[in-house]
N, C-alpha and C positions, 0 to 999 in steps of 0.2 A: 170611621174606625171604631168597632166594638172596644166596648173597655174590657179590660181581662179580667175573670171572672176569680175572685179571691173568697168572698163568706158565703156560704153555704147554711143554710137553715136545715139542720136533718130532724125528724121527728120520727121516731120509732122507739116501740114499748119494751123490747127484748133487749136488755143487755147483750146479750153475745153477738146478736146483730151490728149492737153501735159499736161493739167493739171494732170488728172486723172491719165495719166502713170505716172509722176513727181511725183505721191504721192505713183503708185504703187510700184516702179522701185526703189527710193530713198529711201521713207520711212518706205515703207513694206520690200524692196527689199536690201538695205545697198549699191544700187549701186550709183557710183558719173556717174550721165549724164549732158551731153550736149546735150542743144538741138536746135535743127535748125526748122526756120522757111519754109528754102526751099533747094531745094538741090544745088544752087549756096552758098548761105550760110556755108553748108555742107562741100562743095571744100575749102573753105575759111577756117576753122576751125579743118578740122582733122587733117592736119599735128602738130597742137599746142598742139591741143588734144592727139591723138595718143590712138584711142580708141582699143579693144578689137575686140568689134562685134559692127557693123550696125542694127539697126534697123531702116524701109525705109519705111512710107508711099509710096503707089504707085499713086494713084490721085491727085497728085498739081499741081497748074498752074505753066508754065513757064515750069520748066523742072520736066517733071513726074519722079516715082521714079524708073524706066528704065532706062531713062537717066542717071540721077543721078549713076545709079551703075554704070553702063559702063564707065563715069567720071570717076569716085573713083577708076574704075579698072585699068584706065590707070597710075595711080600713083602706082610706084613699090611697094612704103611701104606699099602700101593697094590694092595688088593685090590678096590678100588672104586670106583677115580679112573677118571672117564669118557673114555673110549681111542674115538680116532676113526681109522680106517685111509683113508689117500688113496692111490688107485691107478687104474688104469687096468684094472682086471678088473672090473668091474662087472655082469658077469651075473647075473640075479635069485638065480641057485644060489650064485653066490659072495659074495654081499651076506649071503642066508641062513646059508652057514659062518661068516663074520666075525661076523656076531652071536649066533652058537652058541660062540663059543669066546671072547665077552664084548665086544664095540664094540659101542658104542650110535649110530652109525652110520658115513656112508661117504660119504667127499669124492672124487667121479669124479678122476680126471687126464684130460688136462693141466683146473688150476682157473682160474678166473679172479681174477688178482691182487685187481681192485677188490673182489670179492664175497667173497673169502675170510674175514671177520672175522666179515662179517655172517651167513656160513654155521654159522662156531664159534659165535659167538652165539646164534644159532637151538639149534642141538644144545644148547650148553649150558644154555639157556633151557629147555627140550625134557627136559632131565636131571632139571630140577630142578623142574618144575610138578606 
């Protein structure tokens, strides 16, 4: 039996973004997130956390959300936590990189608020069959 999927790690640079997911994730969604502004941030905060799944804006400055996985991978506890990149590159070649370098999939931008929980849930559901 899957355990049900409650913390969420989000990392994305744009406030208006986190907002929208914060209200889809949370208040549609019953999930508790954290959410990080960048992915040093991210490094900084998931061992407290000890989230579930990733979810990883791929375009921020400083350290893109490439980076950032490959971080997070190097930490044992989170060498395995299922990391989803949302983005707006979505060409076949670049869905193929992101899961070459570890996400187990890819939430297009812009998302849609109502569908977003039910899209985690899928993946995560999808992780764990």
């Amino acid at each position: 039996m899957t355990e049900p999927l409650t913390r969420i790690l989000y990392v994305e640079d744009e406030p208006d973004i986190q907002m929208i997911a914060r209200l889809a994730l949370e208040t549609l969604g019953g999930f508790t997130l954290e959410v990080c502004s960048s992915g040093k941030e991210a490094l900084e905060k998931i061992t407290t956390f000890q989230p579930q799944l990733i979810l990883l804006d791929v375009m921020m400055p400083g350290m893109d959300g490439s980076t950032t996985l490959r971080e997070l991978r190097k930490l044992p506890m989170f060498a395995d936590t299922p990391t989803i990149f949302m983005t707006a590159k979505v060409q076949p070649g670049e869905v193929t990189g992101y899961k070459q370098i570890g996400a187990v999939d890819v939430i297009p931008k812009p998302f849609d608020p109502m569908t977003l929980s039910t899209q985690v849930l899928d993946i995560w559901a999808h992780c764990h069959g």
